[in-house]
PQR file of N, CA, C, O and H, with PARSE charges and radii, in Angstrom:
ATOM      1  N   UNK A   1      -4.225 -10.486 -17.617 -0.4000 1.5000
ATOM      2  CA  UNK A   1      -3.733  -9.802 -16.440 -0.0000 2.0000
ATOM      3  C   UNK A   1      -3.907 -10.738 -15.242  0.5500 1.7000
ATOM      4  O   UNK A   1      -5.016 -10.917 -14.738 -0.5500 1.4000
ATOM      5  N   UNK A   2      -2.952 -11.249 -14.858 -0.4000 1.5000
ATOM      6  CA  UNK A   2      -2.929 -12.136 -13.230 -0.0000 2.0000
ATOM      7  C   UNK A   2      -3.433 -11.510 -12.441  0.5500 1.7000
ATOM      8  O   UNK A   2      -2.881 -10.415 -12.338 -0.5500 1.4000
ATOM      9  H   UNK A   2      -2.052 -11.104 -15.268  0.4000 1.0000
ATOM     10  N   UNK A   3      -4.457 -11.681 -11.623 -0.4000 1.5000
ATOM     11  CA  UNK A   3      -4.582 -11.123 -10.435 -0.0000 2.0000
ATOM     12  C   UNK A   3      -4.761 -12.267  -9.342  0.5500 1.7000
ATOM     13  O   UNK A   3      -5.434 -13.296  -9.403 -0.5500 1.4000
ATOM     14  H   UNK A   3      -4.906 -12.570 -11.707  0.4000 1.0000
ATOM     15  N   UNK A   4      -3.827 -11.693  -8.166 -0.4000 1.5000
ATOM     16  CA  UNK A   4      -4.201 -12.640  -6.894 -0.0000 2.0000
ATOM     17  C   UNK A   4      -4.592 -12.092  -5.823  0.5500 1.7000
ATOM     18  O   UNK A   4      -4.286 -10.978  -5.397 -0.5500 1.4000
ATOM     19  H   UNK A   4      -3.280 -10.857  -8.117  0.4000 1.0000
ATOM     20  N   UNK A   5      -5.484 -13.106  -5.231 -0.4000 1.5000
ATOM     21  CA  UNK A   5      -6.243 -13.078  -4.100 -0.0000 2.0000
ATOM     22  C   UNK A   5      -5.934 -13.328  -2.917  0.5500 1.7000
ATOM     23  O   UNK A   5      -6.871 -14.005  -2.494 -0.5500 1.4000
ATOM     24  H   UNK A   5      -5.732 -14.011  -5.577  0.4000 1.0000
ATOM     25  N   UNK A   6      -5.055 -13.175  -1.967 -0.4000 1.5000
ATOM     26  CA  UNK A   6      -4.526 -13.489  -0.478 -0.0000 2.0000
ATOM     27  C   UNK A   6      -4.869 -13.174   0.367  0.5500 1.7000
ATOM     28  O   UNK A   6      -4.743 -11.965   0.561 -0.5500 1.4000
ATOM     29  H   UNK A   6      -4.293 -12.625  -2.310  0.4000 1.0000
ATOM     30  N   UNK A   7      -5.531 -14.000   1.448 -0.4000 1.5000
ATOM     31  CA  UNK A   7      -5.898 -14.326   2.450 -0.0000 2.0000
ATOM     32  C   UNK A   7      -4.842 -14.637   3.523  0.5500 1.7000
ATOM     33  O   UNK A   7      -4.200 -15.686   3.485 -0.5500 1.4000
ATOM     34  H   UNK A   7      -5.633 -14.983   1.290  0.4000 1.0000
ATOM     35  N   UNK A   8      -4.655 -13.621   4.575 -0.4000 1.5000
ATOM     36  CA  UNK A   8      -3.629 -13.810   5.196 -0.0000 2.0000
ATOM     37  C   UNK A   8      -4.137 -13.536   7.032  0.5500 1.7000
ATOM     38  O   UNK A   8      -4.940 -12.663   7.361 -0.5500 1.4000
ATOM     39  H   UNK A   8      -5.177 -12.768   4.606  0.4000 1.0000
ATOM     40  N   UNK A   9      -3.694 -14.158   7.672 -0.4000 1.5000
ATOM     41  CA  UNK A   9      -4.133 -13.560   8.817 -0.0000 2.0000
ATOM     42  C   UNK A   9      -3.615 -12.466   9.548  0.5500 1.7000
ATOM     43  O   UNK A   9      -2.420 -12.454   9.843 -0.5500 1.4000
ATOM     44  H   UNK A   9      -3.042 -14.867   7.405  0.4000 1.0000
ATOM     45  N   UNK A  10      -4.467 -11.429   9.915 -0.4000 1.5000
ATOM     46  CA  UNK A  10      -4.028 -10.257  10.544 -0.0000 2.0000
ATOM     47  C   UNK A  10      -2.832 -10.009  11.146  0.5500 1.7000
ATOM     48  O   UNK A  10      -2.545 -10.948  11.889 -0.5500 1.4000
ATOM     49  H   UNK A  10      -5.437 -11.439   9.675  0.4000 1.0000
ATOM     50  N   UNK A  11      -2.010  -9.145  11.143 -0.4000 1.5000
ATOM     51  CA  UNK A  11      -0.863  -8.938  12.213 -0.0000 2.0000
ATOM     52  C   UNK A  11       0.795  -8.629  11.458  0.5500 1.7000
ATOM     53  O   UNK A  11       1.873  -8.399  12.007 -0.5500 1.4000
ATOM     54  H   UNK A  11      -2.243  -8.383  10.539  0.4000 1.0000
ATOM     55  N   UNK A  12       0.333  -8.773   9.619 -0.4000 1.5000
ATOM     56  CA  UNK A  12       1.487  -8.942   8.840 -0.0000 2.0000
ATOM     57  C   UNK A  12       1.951  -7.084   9.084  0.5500 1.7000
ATOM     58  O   UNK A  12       1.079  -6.228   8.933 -0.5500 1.4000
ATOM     59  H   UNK A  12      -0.542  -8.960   9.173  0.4000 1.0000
ATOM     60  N   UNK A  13       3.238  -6.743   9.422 -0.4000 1.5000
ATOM     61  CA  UNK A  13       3.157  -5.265   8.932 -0.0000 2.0000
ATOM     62  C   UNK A  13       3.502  -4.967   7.150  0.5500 1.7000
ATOM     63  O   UNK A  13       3.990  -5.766   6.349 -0.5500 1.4000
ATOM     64  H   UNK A  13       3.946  -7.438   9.545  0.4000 1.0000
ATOM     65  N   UNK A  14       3.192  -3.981   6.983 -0.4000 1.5000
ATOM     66  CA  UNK A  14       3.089  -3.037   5.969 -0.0000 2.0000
ATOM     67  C   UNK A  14       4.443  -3.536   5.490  0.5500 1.7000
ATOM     68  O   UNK A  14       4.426  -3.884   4.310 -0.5500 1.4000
ATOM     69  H   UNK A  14       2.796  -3.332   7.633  0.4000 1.0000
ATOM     70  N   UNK A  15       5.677  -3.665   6.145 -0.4000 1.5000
ATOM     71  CA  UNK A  15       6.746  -3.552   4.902 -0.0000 2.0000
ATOM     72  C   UNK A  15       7.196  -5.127   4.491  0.5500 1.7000
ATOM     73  O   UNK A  15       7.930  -5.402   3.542 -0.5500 1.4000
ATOM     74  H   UNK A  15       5.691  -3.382   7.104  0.4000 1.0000
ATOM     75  N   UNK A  16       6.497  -6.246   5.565 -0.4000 1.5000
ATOM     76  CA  UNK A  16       5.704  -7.317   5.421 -0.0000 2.0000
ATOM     77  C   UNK A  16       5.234  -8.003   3.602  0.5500 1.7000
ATOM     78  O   UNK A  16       5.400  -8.779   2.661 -0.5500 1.4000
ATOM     79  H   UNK A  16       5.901  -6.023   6.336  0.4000 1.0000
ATOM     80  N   UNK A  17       4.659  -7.053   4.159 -0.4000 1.5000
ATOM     81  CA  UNK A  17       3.432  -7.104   2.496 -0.0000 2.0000
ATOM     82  C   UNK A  17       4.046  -6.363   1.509  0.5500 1.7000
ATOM     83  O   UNK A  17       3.848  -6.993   0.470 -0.5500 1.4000
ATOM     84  H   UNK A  17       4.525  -6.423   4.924  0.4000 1.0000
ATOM     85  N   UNK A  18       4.684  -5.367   1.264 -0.4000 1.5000
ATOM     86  CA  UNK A  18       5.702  -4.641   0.602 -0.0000 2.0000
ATOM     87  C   UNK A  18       6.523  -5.827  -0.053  0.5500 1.7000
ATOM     88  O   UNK A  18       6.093  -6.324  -1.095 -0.5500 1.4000
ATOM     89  H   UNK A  18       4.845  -4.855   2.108  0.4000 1.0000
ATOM     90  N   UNK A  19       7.528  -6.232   0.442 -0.4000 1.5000
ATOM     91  CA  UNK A  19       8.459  -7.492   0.617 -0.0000 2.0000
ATOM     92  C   UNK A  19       7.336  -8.404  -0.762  0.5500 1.7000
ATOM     93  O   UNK A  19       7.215  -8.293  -1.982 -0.5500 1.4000
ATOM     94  H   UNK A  19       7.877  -5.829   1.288  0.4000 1.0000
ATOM     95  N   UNK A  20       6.714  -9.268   0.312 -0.4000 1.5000
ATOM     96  CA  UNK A  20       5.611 -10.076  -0.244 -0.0000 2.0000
ATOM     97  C   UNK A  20       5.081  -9.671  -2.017  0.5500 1.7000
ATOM     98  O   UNK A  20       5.204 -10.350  -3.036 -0.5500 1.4000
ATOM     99  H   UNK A  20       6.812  -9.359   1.303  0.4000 1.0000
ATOM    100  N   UNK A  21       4.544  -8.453  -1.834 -0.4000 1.5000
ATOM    101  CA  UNK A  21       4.138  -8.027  -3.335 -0.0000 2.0000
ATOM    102  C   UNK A  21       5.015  -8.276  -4.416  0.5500 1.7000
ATOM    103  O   UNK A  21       4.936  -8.972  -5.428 -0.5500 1.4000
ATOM    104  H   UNK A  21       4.443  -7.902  -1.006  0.4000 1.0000
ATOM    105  N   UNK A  22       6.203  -7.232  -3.752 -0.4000 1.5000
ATOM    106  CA  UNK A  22       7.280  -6.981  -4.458 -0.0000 2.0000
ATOM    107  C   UNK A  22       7.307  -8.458  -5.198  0.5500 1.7000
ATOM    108  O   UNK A  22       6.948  -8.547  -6.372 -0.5500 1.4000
ATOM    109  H   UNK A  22       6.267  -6.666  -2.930  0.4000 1.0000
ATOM    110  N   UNK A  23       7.733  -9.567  -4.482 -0.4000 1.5000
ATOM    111  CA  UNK A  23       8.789 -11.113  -4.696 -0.0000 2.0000
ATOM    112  C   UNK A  23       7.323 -11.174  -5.400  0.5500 1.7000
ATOM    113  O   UNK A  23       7.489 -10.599  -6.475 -0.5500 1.4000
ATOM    114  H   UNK A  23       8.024  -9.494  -3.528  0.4000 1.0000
ATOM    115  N   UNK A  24       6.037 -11.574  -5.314 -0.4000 1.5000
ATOM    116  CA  UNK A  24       4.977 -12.233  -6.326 -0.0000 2.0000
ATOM    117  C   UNK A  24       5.114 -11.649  -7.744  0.5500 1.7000
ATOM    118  O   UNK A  24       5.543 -12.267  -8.719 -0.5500 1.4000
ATOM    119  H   UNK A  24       5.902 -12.042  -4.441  0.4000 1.0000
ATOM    120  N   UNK A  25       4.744 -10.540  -7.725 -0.4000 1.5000
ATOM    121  CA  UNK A  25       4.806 -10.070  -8.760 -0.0000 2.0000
ATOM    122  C   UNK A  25       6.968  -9.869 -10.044  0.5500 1.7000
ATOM    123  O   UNK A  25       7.173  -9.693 -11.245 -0.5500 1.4000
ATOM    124  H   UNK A  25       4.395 -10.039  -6.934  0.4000 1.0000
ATOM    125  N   UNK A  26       7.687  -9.994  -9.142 -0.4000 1.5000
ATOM    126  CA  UNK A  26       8.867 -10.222  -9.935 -0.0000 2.0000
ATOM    127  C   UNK A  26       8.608 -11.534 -10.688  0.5500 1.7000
ATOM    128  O   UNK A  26       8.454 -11.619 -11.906 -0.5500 1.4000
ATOM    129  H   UNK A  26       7.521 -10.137  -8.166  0.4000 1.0000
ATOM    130  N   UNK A  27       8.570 -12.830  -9.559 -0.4000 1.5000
ATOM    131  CA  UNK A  27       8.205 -14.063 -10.047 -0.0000 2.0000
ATOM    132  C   UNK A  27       7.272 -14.323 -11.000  0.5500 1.7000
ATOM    133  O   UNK A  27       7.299 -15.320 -11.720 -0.5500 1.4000
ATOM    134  H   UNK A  27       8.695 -12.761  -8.569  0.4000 1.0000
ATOM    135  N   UNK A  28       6.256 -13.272 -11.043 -0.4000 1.5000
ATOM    136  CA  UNK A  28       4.791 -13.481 -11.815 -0.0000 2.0000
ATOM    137  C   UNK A  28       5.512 -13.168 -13.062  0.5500 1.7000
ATOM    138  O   UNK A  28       5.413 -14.017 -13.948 -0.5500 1.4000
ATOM    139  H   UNK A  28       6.234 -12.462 -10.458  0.4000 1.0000
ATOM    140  N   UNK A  29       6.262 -12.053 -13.321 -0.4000 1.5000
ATOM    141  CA  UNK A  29       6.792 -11.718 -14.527 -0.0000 2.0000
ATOM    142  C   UNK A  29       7.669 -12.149 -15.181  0.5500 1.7000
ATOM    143  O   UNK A  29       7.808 -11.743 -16.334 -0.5500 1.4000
ATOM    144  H   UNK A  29       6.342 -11.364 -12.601  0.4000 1.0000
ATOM    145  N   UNK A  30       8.681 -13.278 -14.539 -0.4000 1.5000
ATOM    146  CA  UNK A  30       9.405 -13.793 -14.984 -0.0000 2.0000
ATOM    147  C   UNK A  30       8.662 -15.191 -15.628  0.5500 1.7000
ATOM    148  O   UNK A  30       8.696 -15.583 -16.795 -0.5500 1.4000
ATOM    149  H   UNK A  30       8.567 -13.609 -13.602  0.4000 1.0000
ATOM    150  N   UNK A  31       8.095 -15.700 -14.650 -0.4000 1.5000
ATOM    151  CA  UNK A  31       7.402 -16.717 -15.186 -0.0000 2.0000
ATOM    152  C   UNK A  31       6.238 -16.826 -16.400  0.5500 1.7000
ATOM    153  O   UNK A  31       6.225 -17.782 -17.175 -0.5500 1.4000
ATOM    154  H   UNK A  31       8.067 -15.382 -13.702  0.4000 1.0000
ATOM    155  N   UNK A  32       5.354 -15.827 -16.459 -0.4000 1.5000
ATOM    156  CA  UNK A  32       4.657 -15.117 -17.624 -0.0000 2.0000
ATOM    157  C   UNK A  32       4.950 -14.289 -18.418  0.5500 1.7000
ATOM    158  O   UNK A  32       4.136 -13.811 -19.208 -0.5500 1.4000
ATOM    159  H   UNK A  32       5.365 -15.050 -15.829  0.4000 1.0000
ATOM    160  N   UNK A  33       5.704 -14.090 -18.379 -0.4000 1.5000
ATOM    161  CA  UNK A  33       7.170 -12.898 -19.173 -0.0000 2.0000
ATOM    162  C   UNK A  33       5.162 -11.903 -19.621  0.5500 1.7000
ATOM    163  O   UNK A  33       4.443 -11.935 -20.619 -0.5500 1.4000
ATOM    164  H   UNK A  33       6.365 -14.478 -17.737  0.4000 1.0000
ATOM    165  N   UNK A  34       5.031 -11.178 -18.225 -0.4000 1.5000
ATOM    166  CA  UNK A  34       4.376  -9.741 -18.876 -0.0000 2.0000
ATOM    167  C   UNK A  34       5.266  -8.740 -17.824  0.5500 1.7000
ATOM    168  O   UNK A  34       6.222  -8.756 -17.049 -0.5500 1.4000
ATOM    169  H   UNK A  34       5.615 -11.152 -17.413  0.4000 1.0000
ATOM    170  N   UNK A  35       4.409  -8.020 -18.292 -0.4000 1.5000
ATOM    171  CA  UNK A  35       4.789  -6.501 -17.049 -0.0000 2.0000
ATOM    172  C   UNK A  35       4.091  -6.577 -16.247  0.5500 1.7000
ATOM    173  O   UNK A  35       2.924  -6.971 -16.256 -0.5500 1.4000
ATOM    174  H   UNK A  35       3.632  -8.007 -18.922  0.4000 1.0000
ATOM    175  N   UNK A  36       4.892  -6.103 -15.216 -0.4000 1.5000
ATOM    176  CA  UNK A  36       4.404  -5.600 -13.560 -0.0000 2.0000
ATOM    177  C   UNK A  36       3.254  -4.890 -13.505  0.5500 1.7000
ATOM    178  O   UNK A  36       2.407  -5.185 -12.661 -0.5500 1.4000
ATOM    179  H   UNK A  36       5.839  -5.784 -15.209  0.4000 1.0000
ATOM    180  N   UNK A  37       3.022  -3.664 -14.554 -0.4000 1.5000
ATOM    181  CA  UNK A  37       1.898  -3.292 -14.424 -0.0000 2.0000
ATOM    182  C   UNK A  37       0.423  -3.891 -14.817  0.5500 1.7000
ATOM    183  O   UNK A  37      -0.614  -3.229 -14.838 -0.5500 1.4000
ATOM    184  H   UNK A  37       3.710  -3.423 -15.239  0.4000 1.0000
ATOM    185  N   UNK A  38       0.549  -5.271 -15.122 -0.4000 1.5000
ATOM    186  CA  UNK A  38      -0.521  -6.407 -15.820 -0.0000 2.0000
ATOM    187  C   UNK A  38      -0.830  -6.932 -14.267  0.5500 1.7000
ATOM    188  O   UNK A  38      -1.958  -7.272 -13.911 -0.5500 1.4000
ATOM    189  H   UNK A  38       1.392  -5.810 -15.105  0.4000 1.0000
ATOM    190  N   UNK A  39       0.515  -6.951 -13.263 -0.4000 1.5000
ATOM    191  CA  UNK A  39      -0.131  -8.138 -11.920 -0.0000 2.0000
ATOM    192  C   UNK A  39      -0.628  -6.829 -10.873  0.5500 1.7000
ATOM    193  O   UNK A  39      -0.182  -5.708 -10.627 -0.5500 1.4000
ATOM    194  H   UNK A  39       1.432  -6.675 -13.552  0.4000 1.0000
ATOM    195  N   UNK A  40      -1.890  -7.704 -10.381 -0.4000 1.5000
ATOM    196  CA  UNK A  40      -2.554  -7.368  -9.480 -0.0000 2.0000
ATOM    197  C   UNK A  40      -2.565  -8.362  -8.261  0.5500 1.7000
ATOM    198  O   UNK A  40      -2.778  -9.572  -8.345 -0.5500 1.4000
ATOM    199  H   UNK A  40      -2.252  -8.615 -10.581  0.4000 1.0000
ATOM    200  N   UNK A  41      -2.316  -7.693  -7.185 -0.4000 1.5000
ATOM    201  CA  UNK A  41      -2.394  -8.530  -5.802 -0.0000 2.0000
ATOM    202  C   UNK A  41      -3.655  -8.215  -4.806  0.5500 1.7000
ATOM    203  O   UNK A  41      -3.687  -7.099  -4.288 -0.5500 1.4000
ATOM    204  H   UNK A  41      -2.143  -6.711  -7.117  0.4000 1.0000
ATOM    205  N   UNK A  42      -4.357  -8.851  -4.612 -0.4000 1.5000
ATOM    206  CA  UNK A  42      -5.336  -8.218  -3.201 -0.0000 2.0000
ATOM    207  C   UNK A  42      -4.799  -8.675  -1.945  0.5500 1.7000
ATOM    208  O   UNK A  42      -4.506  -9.867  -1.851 -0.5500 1.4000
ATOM    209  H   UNK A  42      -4.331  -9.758  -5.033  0.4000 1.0000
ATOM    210  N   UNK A  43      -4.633  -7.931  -1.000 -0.4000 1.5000
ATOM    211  CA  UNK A  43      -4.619  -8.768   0.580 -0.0000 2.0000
ATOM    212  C   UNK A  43      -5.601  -8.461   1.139  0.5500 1.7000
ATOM    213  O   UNK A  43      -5.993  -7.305   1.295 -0.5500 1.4000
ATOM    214  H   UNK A  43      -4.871  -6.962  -1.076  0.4000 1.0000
ATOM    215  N   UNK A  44      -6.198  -9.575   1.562 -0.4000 1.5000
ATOM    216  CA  UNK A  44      -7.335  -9.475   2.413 -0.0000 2.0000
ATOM    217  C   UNK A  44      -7.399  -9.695   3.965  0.5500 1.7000
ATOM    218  O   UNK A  44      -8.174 -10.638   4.129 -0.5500 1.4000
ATOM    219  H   UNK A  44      -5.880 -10.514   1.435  0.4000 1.0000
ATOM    220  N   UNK A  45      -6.863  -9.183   5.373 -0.4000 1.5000
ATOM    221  CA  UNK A  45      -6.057  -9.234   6.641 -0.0000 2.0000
ATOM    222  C   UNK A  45      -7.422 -10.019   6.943  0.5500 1.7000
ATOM    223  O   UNK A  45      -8.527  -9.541   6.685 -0.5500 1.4000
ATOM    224  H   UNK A  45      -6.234  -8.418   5.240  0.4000 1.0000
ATOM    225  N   UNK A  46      -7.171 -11.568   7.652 -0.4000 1.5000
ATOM    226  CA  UNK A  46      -8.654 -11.871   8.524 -0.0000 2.0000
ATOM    227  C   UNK A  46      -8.422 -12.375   9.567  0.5500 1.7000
ATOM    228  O   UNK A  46      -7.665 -13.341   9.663 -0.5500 1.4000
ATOM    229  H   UNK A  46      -6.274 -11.956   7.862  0.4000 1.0000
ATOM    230  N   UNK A  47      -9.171 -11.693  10.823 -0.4000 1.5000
ATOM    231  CA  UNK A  47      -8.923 -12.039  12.136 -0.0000 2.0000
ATOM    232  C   UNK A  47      -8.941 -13.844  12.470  0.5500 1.7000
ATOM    233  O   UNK A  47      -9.893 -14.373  11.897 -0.5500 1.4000
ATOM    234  H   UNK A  47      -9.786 -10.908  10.746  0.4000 1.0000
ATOM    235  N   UNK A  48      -8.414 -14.444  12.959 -0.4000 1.5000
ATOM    236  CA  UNK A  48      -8.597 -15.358  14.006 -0.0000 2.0000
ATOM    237  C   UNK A  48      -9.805 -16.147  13.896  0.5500 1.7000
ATOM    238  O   UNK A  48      -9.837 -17.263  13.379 -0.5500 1.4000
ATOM    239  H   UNK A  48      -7.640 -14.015  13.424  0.4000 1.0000
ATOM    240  N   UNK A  49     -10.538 -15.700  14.265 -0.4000 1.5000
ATOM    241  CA  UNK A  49     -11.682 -16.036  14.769 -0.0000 2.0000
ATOM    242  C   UNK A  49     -12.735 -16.044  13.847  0.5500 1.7000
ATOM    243  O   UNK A  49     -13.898 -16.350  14.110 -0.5500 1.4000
ATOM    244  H   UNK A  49     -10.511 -14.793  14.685  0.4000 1.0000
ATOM    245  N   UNK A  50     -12.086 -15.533  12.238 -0.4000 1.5000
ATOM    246  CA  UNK A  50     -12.964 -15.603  10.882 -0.0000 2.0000
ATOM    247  C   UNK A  50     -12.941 -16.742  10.262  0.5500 1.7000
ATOM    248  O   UNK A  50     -13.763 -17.129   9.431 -0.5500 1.4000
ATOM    249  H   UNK A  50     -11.141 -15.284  12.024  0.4000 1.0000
ATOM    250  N   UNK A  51     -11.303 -17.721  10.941 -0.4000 1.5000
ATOM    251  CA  UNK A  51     -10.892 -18.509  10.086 -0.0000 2.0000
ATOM    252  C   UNK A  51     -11.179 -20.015  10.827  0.5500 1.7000
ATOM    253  O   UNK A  51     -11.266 -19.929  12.052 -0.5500 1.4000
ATOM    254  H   UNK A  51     -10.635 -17.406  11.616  0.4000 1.0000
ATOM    255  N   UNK A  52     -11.308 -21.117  10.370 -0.4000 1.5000
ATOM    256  CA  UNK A  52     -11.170 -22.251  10.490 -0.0000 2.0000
ATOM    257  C   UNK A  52     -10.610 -23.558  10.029  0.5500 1.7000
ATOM    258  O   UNK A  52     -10.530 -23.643   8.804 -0.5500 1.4000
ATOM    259  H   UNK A  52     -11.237 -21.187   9.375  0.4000 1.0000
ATOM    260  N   UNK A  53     -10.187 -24.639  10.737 -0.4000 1.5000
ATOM    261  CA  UNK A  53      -9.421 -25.676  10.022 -0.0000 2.0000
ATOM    262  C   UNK A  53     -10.054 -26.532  10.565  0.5500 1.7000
ATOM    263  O   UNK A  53     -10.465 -26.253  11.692 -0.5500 1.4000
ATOM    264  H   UNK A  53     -10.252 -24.569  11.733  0.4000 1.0000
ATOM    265  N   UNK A  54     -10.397 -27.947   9.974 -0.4000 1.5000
ATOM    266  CA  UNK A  54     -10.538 -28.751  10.364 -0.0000 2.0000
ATOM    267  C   UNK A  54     -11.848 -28.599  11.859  0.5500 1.7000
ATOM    268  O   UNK A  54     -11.517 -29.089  12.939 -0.5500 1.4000
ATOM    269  H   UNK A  54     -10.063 -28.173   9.059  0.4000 1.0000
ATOM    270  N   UNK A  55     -12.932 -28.056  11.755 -0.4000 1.5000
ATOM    271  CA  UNK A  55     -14.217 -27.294  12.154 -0.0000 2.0000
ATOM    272  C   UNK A  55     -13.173 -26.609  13.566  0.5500 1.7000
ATOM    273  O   UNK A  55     -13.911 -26.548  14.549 -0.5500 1.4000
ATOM    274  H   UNK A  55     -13.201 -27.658  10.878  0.4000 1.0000
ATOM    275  N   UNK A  56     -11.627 -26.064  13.944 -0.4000 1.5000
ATOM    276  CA  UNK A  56     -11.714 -25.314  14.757 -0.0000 2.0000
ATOM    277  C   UNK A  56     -11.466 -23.995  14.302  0.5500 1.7000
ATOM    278  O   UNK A  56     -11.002 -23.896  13.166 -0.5500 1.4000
ATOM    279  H   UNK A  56     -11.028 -26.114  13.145  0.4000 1.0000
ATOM    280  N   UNK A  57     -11.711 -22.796  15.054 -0.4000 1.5000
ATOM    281  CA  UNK A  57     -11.368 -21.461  15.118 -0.0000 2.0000
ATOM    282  C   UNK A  57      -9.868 -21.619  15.103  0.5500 1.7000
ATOM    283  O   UNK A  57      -9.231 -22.544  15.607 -0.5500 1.4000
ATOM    284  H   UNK A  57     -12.088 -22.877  15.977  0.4000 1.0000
ATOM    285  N   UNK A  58      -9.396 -20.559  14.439 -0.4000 1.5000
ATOM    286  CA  UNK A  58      -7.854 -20.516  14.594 -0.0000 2.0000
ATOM    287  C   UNK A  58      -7.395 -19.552  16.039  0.5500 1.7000
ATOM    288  O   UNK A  58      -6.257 -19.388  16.479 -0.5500 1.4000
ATOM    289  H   UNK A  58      -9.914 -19.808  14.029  0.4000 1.0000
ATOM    290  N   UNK A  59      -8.474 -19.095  16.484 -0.4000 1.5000
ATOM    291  CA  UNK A  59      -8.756 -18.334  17.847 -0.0000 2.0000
ATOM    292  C   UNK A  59      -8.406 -18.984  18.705  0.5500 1.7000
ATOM    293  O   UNK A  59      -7.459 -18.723  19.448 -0.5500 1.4000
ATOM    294  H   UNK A  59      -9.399 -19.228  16.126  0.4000 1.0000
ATOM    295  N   UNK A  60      -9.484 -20.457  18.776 -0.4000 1.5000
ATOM    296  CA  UNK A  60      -9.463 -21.123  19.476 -0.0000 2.0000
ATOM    297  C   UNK A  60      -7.834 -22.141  19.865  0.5500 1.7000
ATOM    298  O   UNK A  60      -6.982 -22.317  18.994 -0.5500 1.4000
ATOM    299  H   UNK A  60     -10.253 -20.669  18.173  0.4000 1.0000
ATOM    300  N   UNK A  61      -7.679 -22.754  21.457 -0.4000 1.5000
ATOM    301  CA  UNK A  61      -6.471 -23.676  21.644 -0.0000 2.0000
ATOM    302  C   UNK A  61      -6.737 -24.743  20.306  0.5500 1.7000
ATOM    303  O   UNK A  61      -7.831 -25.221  20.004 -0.5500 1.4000
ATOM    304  H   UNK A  61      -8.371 -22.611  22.165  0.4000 1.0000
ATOM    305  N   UNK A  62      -5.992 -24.876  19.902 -0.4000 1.5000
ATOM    306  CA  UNK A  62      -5.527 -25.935  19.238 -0.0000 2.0000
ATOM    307  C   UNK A  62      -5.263 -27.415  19.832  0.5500 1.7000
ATOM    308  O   UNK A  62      -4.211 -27.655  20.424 -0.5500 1.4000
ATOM    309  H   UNK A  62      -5.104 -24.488  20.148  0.4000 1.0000
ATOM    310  N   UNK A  63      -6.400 -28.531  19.624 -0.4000 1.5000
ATOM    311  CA  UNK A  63      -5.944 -29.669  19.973 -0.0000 2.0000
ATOM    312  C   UNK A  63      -4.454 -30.394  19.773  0.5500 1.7000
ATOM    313  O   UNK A  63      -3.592 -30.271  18.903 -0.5500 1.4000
ATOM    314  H   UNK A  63      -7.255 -28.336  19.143  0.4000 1.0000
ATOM    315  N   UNK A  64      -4.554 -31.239  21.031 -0.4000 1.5000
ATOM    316  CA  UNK A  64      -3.015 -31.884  20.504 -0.0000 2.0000
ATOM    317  C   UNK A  64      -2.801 -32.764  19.649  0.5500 1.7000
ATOM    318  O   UNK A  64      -1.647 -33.108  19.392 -0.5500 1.4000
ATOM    319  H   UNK A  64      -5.254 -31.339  21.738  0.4000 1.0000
TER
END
């Protein structure tokens, strides 16, 4: 059973992620030839200010 883990930053709406599920999991099944009811998706929404690149906040201005 596939399951995925996504990490996305806050602000996606609902039909957003709808969309999103939907297209992973078609692809998941075509490509693993199982059923839809085998894939599992998590979204996990994380603020800004949880995340970092390169030691900045994604909160934070962004150097040039």
């Amino acid at each position: 059973m596939p399951t995925f883990h996504v990490e996305l930053f806050e602000g996606r709406t609902v039909e957003q992620k709808r969309a999103f599920v939907e297209a992973i999991t078609r692809v998941t099944c075509e490509t693993l030839q199982c059923g839809p009811e085998s894939v599992d998706i998590i979204i996990t929404d994380v603020k800004r200010e949880n995340w970092a690149t390169a030691g900045v906040l994604w909160s934070d201005p962004r150097p040039a």
